[in-house]
N, C-alpha and C positions, 0 to 999 in steps of 0.2 A: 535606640530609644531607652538607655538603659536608667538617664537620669527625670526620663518623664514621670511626670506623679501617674499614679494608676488610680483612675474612678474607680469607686464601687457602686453595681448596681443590681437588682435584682433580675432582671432580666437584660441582655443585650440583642434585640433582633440585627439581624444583616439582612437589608433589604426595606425599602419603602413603596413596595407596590401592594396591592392587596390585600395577600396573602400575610404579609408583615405587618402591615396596618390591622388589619383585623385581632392577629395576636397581641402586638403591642398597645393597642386603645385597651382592648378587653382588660389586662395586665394591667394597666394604669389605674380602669375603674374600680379593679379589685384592690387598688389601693400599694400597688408595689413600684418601684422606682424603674423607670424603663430608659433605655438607650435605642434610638435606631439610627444603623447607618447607609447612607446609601452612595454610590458612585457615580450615579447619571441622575436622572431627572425622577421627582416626588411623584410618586403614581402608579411608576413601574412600566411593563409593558401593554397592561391594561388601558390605563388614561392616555399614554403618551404614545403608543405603534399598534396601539391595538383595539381590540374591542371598540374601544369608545372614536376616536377618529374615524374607525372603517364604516361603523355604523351609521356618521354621518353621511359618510360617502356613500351607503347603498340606500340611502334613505331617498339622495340624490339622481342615484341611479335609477330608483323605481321611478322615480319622478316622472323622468328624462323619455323613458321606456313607456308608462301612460300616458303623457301626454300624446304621442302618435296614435292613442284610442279618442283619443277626444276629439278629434274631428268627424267620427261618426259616431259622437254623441249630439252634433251639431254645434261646439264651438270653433270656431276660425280662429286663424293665424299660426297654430300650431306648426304650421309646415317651418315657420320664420323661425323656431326657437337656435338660441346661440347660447352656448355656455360661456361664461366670462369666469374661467379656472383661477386666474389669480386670486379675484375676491371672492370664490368660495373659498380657495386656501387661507386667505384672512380671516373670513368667518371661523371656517372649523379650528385653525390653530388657535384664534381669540377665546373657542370656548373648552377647550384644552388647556391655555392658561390660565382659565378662569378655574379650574377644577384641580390644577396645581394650586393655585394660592387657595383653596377651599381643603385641600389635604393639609397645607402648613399651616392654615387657623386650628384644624380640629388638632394636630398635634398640640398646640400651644394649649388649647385648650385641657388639654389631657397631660398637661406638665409634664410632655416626656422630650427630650435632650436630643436633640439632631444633629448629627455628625455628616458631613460630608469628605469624601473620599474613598479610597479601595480598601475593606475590611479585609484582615488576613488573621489568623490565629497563632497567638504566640506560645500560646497552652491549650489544655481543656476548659481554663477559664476565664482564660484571656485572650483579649482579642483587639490588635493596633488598627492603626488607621494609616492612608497615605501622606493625609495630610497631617501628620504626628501627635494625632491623640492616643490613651492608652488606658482600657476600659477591662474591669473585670465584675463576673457575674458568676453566680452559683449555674445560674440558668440561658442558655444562651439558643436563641432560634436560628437557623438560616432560612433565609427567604430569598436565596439570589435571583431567583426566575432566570430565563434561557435567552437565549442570544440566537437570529438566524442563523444557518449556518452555510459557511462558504462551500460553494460546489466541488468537489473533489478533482472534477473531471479538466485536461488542458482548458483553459480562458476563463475558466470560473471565476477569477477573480474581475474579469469583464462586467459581470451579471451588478442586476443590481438585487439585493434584498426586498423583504419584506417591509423593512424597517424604511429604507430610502424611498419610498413611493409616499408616504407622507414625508419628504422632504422637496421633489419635487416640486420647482416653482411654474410650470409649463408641461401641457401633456404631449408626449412623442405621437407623430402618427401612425406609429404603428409600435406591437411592442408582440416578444413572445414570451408566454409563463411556461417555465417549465414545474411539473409536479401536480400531482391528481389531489393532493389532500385537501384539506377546507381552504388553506390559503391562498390558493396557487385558484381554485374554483373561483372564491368569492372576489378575486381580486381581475383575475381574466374577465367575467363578468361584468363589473364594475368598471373595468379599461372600455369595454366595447360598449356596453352602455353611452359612458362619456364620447364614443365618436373616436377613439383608439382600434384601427383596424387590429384586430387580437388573434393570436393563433396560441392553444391550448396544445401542450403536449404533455404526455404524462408515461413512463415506460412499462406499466401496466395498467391497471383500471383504474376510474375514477371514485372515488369516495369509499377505497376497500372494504371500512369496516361502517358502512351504510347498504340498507337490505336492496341489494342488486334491480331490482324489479324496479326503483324508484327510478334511478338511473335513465336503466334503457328506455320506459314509457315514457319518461318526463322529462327529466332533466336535460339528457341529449337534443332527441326533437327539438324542444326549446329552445340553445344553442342555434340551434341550425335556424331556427326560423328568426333569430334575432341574428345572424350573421356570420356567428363564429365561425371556426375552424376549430374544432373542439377532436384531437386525434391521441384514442388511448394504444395502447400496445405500441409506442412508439419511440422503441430506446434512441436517445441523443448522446453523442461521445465527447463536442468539442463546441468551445465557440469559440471565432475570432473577427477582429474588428476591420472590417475591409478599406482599401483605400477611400472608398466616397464617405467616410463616417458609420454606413450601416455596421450592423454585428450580422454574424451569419450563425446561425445552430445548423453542425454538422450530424446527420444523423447515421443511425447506426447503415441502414439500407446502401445510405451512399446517397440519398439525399441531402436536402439542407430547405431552413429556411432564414429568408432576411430579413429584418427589422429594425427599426430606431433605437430600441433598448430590446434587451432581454432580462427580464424578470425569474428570479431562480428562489421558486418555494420550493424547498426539498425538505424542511423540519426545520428545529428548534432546539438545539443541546442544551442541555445542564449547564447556567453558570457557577462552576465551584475553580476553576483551575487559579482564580488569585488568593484564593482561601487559605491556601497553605494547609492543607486538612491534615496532612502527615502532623503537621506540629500539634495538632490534636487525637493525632490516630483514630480521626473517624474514618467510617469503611465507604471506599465507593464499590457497587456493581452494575454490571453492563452501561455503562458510562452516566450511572446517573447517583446519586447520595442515598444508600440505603437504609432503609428505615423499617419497623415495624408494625403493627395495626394500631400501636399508638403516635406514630410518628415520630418514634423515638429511633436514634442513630444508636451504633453500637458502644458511643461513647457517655455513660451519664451525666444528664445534665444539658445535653444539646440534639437538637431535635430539628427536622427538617421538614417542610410542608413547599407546595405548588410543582410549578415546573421544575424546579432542582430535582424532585425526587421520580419522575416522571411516571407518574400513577395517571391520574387522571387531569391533564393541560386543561383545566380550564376554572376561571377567577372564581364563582361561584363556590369554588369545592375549597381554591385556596382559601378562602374569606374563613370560611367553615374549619379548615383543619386548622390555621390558627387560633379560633374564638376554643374551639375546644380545646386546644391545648392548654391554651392559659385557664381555665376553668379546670382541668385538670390536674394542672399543675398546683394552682394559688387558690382555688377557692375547693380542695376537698372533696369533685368528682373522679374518684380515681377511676374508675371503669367505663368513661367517659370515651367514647371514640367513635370517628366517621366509619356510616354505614355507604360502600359506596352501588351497592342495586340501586338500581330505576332511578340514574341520575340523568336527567332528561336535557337533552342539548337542540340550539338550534343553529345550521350553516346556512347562512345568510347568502346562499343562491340565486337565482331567478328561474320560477319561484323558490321558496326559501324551504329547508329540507329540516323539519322535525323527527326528534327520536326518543323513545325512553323503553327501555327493558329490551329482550332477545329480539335482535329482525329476525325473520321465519328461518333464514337458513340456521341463525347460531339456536334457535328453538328447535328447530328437527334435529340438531346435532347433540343436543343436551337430551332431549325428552322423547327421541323417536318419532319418524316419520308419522308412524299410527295415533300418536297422543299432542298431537298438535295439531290448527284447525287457525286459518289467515280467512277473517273475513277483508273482504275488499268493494271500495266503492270510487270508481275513477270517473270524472265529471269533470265540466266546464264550470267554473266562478262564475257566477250572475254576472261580476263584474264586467265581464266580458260578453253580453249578452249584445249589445248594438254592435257587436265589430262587422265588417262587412265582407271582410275577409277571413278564412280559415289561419292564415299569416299571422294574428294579430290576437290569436287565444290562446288562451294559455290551460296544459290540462291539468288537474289535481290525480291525485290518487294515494288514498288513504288506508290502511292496513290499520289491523287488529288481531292481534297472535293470541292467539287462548292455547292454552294446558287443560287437555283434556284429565280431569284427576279421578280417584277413585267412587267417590260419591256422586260421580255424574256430573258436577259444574264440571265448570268450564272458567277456568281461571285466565283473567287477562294478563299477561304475561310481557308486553310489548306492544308497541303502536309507535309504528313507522311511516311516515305522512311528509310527501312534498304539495305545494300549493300556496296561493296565493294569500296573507292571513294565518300561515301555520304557527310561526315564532309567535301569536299576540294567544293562542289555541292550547298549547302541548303543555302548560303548567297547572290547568285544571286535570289535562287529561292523567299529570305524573303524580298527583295529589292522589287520583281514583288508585292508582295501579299500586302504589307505597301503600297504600290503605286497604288491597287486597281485594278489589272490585272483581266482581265476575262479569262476561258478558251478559248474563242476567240484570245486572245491575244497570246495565248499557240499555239494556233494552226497557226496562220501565220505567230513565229517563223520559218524558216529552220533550220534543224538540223543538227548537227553537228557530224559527221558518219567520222570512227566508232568510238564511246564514249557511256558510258551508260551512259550521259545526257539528249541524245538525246531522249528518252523515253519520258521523258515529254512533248515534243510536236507533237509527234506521237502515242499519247493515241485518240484511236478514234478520229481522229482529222476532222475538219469539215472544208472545205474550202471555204465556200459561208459565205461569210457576210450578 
């Protein structure tokens, strides 16, 4: 490329999902000339395999899953329901496209220059495209976000990704997920939902770094009473594809199981490997782009945020560590940086598993056994009040972790909550806790009856100040 003319610009992002949008709009507004490039589709993994697709789908899923209550609310026909999966695939990829062309108006809107192709770096300040453009910036972001990743193990490459199941034009009858984390839950879920006989396996526990008790009360039973086959502690070595079509997961035991597909959520790497980052001597550690509490890489001038640098996976945080950076950068906040305590998230389960600050075990591990105090409130959903069967409810069970501190409060610390309604719930509650609420403050709340909200401030509540 040596006779391609080189743009100048003040910022160059790599990546158009999020995380990249967010810094490069911001950057725009502040009146600086931006570049972004991306190599697959505007949106990122967000719009386009994530977030926003799957959501459609457990949206569907709850549906699917209530509806078998509503015949002992007294409406008919429910038994008849048939899913017709092609044209929900039309619906949700239509509104997936509709949210792609709604990212390429606000770029235009925000005059900033879109590149398509594989970004690599030819300097610190430079950085080509595949399709042979040649861009340079004082300031440059990466925002590659992560890429599934293929199973290490013989047949891995059998498996399908997280990313191919919104590709799918027909659901398999039967499918096995391997992997315990959010993916591999909320999508095994989702399969059996839809009428996909699903078998869950996971080679240690399920949702490790979610506070264990939710788990085993809730989440499990659940499972079981919607059908699954939901089995933790259960290492798998191998899959291969048998003469009838099925695949088989070989397990460690010397078992196996069979099915139409196999689904292999095992994580999300760092996309940086077409970056050529040597050509800019920025640093990678433990396989992901390191960075420091300003998001800045070891190299000045280029800076990394979302999944590349793998802090904290998810869009909300990316949106954030790019608005800040470019504010930090271009408009004169220099001490400007993400705080990431009590960043509250929701896995989109059945029911769905809210979190924000220490579950009790990482709080007795921080603060001692004796200076901690989980209050708990585990209950049936009104929702579920006409079912006629014990089969057909679903339980809640709600936590509340306080710090017991010097002065006698009792600092809320965490609130850890699966149940029906938790994801629409956990973003007042993460507001209270950033804001430094005590369970005092919980308690002379009035509640808001009937709602299962209202639980949290009628856990043991104490009304003497």
């Amino acid at each position: 490329m040596e006779n391609v003319e080189k743009k100048p610009y003040d910022l160059i992002v790599i990546g158009a999902g999020s995380g990249g949008m967010g810094c490069g709009r911001r950057a725009a507004l502040l009146g600086k000339k931006v570049a972004m490039i991306e190599n697959r589709v505007i949106g990122g993994t967000c719009v386009n395999v994530g977030c926003v697709p799957k959501k459609v789908m457990f949206n569907l899923a709850n549906f699917l899953e209530e509806c078998h209550l509503m015949k002992d609310y007294g409406v008919q026909g429910t038994d008849d329901l048939k899913l017709d999966f092609p044209h929900f695939k039309k619906q949700r990829d239509g509104y997936v496209l509709r949210l792609n062309g709604i990212y390429k108006n606000n770029l235009a809107k925000s005059e900033i220059d879109y590149y398509t192709g594989t970004a690599s770096f030819a300097g610190p300040k430079e950085v080509e495209t595949s399709e042979g453009a040649r861009l340079t910036a004082d300031h440059i972001m990466i925002a590659s976000g992560s890429s599934p990743l293929t199973p290490p193990f013989p047949g891995g490459e059998l498996c399908w990704n997280s990313d191919d199941v919104f590709t799918m034009a027909e659901l398999p009858k039967s499918m096995v997920v391997l992997g315990g984390g959010y993916i591999g839950i909320e999508m095994a879920q989702i399969m059996q939902a839809f009428g996909v006989e699903t078998t869950l396996l996971t080679r240690n526990k399920f949702l490790s770094h979610v506070d264990q008790e939710l788990i085993e009360t809730v989440l499990l039973p659940n499972m079981k009473k919607l059908g699954m086959d939901a089995r933790k502690g259960t290492p798998f070595e191998s899959v291969e594809k048998l003469e009838n079509g099925m695949f088989r997961v070989n397990l460690k035991d010397g078992g196996h199981v069979d099915a139409e597909r196999v689904l292999a959520a095992l994580g999300r790497p760092p996309n940086f490997e077409p970056l050529k980052l040597d050509n800019a001597g920025v640093k990678v550690e433990a396989g992901a782009i390191a960075v420091d509490e300003f998001q800045n890489t070891n190299v000045p001038g280029i800076y990394a945020i979302g999944d590349v640098t793998n802090q904290v996976t998810l869009t909300p945080v990316a949106i954030r560590q790019g608005r800040i950076v470019a504010e930090r950068v271009f408009n004169g906040q220099t001490d400007l940086k993400v705080c990431y305590d009590n960043i509250a998230t929701i896995i989109f389960s059945h029911p769905p598993i809210g979190s924000v600050g220490y579950s009790e075990e990482d709080a007795v591990a921080k603060f001692g056994q004796d200076n901690v105090k989980a209050y708990k409130s585990k209950f049936i959903n009104m929702f579920f009040s006409p079912a006629m069967t014990q089969e057909k409810k679903q339980d809640s069970l709600f936590k509340v972790i306080c710090h017991k501190e010097e002065d006698g409060k009792e600092r809320v610390v965490g609130c850890h909550c699966i149940g029906k309604g938790i994801d629409e719930m956990m973003q007042g509650i993460s507001i209270a806790i950033t804001m430094g609420a005590t369970k005092q403050d919980f308690d002379n709340s009035v509640a808001i009856h009937p709602t299962a909200s209202e639980e949290f401030v009628l856990m043991d509540a104490n009304f003497i100040q």
